[in-house]
N, C-alpha and C positions, 0 to 999 in steps of 0.2 A: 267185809268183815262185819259180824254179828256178835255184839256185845263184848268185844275186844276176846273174840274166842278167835283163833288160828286153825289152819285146815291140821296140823299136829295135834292139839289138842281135840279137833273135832274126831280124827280117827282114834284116837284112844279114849275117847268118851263110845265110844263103836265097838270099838274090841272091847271096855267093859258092858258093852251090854250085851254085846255076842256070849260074852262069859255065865252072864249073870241068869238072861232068856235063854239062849239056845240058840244056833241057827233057822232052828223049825220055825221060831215064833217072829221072825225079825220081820217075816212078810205083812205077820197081822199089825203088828208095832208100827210099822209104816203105813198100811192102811187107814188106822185112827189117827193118827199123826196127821196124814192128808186130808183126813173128814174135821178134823178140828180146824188144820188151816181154813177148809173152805169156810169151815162156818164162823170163822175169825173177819176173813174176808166179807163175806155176806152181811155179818154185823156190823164192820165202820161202811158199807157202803149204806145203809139202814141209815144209822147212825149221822152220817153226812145229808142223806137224801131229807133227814127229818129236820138236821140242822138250817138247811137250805131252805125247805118251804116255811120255816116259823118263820126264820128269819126274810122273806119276801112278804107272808102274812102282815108281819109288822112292821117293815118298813124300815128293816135295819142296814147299815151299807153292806154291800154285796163283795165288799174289801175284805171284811171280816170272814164272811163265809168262806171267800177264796183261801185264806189264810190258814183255816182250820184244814180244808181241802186239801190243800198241798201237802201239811203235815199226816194227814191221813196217808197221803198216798206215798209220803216217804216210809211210813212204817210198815205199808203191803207190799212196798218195793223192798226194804229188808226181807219182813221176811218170808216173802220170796225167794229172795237170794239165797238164807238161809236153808229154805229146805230145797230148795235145788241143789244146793253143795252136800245135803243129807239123803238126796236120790241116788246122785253119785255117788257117793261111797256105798251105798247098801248094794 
């Protein structure tokens, strides 16, 4: 579950936008959709990797980084999960 949205609601968030675009355009809608995640993804791994070296730089515990870490990786495992549930139905 991604932001307390249901797979009910995710298909009729679908069918308005099948309404709204067109069937024709729902391929390219999904293609940006998956250029955004990647570069969502690319960005907390950045993001992490930058958190990580400061924090070795100066000497900070390596607790905190993991901390941060984990929480990053819970929010690519969402959404993740998310648009895989949004391939599937397209």
């Amino acid at each position: 579950m991604f932001l307390f949205i249901s797979g009910a609601e995710i298909v009729f968030i679908l069918i308005i936008v099948v309404m709204v675009f067109g069937a024709d355009k729902l391929p390219g809608i999904a293609r940006e959709l998956g250029k955004g995640m990647r570069q969502l993804k690319n960005a907390t791994n950045e993001v992490k990797s930058e958190i990580q070296k400061s924090a070795e730089k100066n000497g900070l515990d390596s607790d905190f980084t993991k901390g941060i870490g984990e929480e990053v990786t819970k929010v690519k495992d969402d959404l993740e999960n998310f648009t895989g549930s949004v391939k599937r139905k397209l």
